[in-house]
C-alpha positions as CSV (number, residue, x, y, z in Angstrom):
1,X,-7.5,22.6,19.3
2,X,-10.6,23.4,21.6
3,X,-12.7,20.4,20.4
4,X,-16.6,19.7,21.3
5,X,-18.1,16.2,21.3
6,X,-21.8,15.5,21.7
7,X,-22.4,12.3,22.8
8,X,-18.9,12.2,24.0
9,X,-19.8,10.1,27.2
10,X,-21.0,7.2,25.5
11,X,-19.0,4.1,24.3
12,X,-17.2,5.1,20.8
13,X,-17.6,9.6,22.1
14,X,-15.7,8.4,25.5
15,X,-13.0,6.5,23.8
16,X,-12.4,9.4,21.8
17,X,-12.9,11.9,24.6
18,X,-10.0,9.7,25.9
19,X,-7.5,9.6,22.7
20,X,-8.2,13.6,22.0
21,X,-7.3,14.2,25.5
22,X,-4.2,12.1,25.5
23,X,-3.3,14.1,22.1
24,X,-3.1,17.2,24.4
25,X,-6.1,18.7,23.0
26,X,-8.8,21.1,24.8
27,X,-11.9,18.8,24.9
28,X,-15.7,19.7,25.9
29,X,-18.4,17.1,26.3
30,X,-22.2,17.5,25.9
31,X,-24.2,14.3,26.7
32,X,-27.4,14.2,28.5
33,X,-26.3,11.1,30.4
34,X,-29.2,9.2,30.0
35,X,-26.9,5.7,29.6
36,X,-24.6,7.0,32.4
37,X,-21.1,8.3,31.6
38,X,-18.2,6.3,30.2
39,X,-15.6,8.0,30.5
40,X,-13.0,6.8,32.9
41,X,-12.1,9.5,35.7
42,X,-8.7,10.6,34.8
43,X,-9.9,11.8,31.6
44,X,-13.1,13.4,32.9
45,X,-10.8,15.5,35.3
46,X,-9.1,16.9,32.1
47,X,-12.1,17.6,30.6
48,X,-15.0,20.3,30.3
49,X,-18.4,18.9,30.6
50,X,-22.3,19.8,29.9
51,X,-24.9,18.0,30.6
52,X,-27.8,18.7,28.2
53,X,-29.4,17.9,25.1
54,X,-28.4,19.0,21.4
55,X,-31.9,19.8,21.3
56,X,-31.7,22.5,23.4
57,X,-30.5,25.2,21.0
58,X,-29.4,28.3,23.3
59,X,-27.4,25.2,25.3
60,X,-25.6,24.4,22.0
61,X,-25.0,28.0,20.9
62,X,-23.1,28.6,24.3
63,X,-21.5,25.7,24.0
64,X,-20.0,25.6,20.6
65,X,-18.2,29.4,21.5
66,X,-14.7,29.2,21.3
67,X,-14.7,25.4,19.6
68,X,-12.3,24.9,16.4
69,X,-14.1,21.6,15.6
70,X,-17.1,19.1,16.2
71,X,-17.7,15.4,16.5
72,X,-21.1,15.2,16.6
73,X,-22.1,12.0,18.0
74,X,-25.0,12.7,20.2
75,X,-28.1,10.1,19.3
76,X,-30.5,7.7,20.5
77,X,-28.8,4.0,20.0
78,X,-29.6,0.0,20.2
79,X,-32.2,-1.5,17.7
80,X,-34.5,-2.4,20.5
81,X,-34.9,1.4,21.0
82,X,-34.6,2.9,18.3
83,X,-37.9,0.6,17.4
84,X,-39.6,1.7,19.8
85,X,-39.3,5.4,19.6
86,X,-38.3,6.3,16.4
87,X,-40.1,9.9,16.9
88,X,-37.3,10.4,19.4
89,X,-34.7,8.8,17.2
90,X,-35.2,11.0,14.7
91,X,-36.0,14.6,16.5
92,X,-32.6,13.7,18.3
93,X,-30.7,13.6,14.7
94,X,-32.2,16.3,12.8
95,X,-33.0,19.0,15.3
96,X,-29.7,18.0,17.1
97,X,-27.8,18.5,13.8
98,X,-29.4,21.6,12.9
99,X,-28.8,23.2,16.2
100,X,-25.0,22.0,15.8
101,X,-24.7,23.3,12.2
102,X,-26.1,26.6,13.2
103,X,-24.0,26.9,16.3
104,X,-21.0,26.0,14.0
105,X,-21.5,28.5,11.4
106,X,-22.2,31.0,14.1
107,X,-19.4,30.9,15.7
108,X,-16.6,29.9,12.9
109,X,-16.0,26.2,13.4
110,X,-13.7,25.2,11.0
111,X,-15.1,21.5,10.7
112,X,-17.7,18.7,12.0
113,X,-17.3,15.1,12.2
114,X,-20.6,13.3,12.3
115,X,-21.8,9.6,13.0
116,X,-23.5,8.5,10.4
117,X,-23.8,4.3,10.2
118,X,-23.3,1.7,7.7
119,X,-27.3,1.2,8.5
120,X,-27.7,3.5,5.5
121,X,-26.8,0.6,3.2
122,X,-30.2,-1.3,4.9
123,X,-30.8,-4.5,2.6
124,X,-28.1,-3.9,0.0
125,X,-26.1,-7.2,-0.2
126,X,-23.5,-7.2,-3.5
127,X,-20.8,-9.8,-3.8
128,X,-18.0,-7.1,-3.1
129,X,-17.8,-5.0,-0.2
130,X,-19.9,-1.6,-0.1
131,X,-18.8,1.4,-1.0
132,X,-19.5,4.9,-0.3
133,X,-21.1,5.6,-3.9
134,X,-23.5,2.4,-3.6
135,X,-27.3,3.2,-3.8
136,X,-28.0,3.8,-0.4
137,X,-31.2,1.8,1.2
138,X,-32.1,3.3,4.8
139,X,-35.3,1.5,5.8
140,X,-35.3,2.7,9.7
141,X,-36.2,5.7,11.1
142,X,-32.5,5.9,12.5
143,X,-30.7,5.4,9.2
144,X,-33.1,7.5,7.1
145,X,-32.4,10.7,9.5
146,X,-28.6,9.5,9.5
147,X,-29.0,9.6,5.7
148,X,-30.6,13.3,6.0
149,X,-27.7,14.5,7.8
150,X,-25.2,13.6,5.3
151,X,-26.7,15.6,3.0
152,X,-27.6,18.1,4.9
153,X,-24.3,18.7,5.7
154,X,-22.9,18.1,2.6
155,X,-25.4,21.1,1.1
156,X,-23.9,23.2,4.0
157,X,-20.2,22.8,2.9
158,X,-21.5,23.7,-1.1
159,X,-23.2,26.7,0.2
160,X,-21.6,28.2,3.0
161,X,-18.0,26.4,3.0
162,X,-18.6,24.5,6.3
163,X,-16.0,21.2,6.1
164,X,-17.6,18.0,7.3
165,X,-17.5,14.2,7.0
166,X,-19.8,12.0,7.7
167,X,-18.4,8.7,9.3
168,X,-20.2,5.6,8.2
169,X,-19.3,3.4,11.0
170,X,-19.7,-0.6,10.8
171,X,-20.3,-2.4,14.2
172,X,-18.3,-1.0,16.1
173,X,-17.4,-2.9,19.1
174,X,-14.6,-2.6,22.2
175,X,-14.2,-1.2,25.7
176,X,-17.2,0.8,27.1
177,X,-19.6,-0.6,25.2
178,X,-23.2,-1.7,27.1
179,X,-25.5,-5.1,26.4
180,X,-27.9,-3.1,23.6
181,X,-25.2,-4.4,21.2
182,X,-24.4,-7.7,20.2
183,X,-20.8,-8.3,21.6
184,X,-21.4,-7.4,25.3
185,X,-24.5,-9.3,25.0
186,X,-22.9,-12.5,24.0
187,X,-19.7,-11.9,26.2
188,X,-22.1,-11.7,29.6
189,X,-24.4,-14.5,28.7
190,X,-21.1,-16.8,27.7
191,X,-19.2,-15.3,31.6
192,X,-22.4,-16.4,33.1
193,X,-22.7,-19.5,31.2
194,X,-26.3,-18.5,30.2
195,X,-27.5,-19.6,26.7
196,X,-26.1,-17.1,24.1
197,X,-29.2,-15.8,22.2
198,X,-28.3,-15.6,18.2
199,X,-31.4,-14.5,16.1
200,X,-32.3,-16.1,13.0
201,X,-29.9,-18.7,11.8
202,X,-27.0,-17.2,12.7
203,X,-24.8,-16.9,8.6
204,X,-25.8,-13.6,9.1
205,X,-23.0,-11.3,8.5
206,X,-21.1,-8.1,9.9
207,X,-18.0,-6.1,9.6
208,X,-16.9,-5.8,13.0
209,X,-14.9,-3.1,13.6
210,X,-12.4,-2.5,17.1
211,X,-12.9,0.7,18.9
212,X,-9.1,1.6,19.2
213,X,-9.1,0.6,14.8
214,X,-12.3,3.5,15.0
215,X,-10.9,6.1,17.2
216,X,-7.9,6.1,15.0
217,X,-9.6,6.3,11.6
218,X,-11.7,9.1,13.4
219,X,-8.3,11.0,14.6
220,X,-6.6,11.0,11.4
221,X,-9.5,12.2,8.8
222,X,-9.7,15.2,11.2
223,X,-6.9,16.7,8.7
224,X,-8.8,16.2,6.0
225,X,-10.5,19.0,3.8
226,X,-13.8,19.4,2.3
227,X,-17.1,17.8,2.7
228,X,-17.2,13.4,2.4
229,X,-18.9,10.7,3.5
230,X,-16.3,8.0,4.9
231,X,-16.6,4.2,5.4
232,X,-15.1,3.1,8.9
233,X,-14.4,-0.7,8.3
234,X,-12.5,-3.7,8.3
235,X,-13.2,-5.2,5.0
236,X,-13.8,-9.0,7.0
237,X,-17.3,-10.6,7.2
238,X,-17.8,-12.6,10.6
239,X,-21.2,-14.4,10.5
240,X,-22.9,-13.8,14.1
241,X,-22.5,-17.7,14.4
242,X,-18.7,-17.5,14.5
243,X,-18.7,-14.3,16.5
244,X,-20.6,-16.6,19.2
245,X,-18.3,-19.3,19.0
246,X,-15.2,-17.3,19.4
247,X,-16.6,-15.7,22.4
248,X,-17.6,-19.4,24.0
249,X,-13.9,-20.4,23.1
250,X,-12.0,-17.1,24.7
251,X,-14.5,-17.2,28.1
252,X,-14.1,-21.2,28.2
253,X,-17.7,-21.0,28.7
254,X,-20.2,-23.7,29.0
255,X,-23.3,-22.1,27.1
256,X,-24.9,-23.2,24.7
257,X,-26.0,-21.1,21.3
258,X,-29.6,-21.1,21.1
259,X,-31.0,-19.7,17.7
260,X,-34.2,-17.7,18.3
261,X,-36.6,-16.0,15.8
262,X,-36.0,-12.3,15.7
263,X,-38.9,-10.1,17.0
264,X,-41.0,-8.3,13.9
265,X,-39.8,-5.0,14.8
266,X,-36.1,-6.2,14.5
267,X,-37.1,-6.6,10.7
268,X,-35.5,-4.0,8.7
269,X,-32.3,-4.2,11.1
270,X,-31.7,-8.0,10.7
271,X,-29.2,-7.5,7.0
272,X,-28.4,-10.9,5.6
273,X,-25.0,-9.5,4.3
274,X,-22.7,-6.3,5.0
275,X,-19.1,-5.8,4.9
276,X,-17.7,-2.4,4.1
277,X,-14.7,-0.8,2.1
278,X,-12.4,0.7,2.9
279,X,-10.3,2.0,-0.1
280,X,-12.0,5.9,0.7
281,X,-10.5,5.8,4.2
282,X,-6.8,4.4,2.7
283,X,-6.9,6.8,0.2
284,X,-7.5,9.9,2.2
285,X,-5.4,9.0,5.2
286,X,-3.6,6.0,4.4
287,X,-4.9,4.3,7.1
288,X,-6.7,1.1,7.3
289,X,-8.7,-0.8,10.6
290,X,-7.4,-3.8,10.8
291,X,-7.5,-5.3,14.1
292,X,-8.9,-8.9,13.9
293,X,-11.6,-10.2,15.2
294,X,-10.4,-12.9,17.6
295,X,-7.4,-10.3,18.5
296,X,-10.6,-7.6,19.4
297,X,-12.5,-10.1,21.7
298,X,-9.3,-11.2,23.2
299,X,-8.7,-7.7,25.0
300,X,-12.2,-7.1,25.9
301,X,-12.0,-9.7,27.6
302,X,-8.9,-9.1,29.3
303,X,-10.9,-6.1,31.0
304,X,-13.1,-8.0,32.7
């Protein structure tokens, strides 16, 4: 297939740009390239790119020609930004969407896959893992328009037959991926023997999921019909504490952890508790991410 990916030059879109590729598939990129382009130079010889902004909707329109499907990934990412210019976060998701929707339906895409984030789920903490049909709690400007794009799309498929789904994504972490996120933030402070920097206590918890686990899940639900919104997960809590350990044991670092009050605007991003399910993603590919933690960190850092 001729397949368009916005966003595709950042850390999870470049990965895939990669696996798609590989696959033998016809792939376009649109990024803007405002954190740089990740994709490694073989690929990006095999590739068609466009640097603009989904905003831009006569860039999009052209773009989209000729396209069979869309992962939509293009968006403004890191907590640390997002705080600080949620205006931007959220023009980027809806007008960006819209313009890709339209584009789409314009031109007879058959589907979009879209990034949503297990952000959605905000301060929900129950004893079992969350599901896709738990009340949904999106406190940030990011995961609220997130939120408004999966129904937006959904509503599309009901009315005019466009196929989508909506991957809810939980920490996703591997090759590629910059310092704005907590893994490649703990793996440089620990190579440079810096203190690593946990906020709050540290029992937090997340699902952390490996890119190659993410890429696949991604790959196979592209056969999938209809209109859902998918968990992409690992079903294991890791408390950032024990992330931080693992990271001083693999780097045979000499830092030490030094537990730090998380600033105010961090607020509604710093969850107590959130591990995901994935029983939706089994069921309509039988496939599960399951790449452990330890084994993830392991061949991150056997890139470095």
């Amino acid at each position: 297939m001729k397949i368009l990916i916005t966003g595709g030059a950042g850390f999870i879109g470049s990965n895939l740009t990669k696996r798609l590729v590989d696959d033998g598939h016809q792939v376009v990129v649109l990024d803007n390239l405002l954190r740089g382009n990740k994709i490694d130079k073989n690929t990006f010889s095999k590739i068609e790119f466009v640097k603009g902004d989904v905003r831009d909707t006569e860039l999009v329109n052209k773009t989209v020609s000729g396209c069979d499907m869309i992962f939509h990934f293009a968006a403004v990412l890191g907590v640390d930004v997002v705080a600080d210019n949620p205006v931007e976060t959220m023009d980027v998701e809806v007008i960006g969407t819209r313009n890709i929707v339209t584009a789409a339906e314009a031109n007879g895409v058959k589907k979009i896959m879209y990034a949503s984030t297990s952000g959605i789920y905000g301060h929900s903490a129950i004893e079992s893992a969350l599901t896709e049909e738990v009340l949904v709690d999106p406190r940030t400007s990011y995961a609220m328009a997130k939120r408004y794009n999966e129904i937006y799309l959904a509503s599309h498929h009901e009315e005019k037959g466009l196929d989508s789904i909506s991957l809810r994504f939980f920490n996703v972490y591997g090759h590629n991926q910059d310092n704005r996120m907590v893994v490649p933030r703990f793996f440089e402070q620990a190579v440079k023997n810096d203190p690593i920097t946990v906020f709050g206590t540290g029992k937090q918890t997340r699902d952390f999921t490996y890119i190659d686990d993410t890429v696949e899940a991604c790959v196979r639900l592209m056969q999938v019909k209809g209109t859902h919104i998918v968990n992409i997960a690992n079903e294991h809590e890791w408390c950032i504490e024990d992330l931080a350990e693992i990271i001083l044991k693999i780097t045979d670092s000499s830092s030490e952890i030094k537990y730090i009050d998380a600033p105010k605007k961090r607020y509604d991003y710093e969850v107590e508790r959130r591990v995901g399910s994935s029983e939706k993603l089994v069921k309509l590919t039988g496939y599960k991410p399951d790449t452990n933690l330890q084994e993830g960190l392991t061949k991150i850092y056997s890139t470095f």
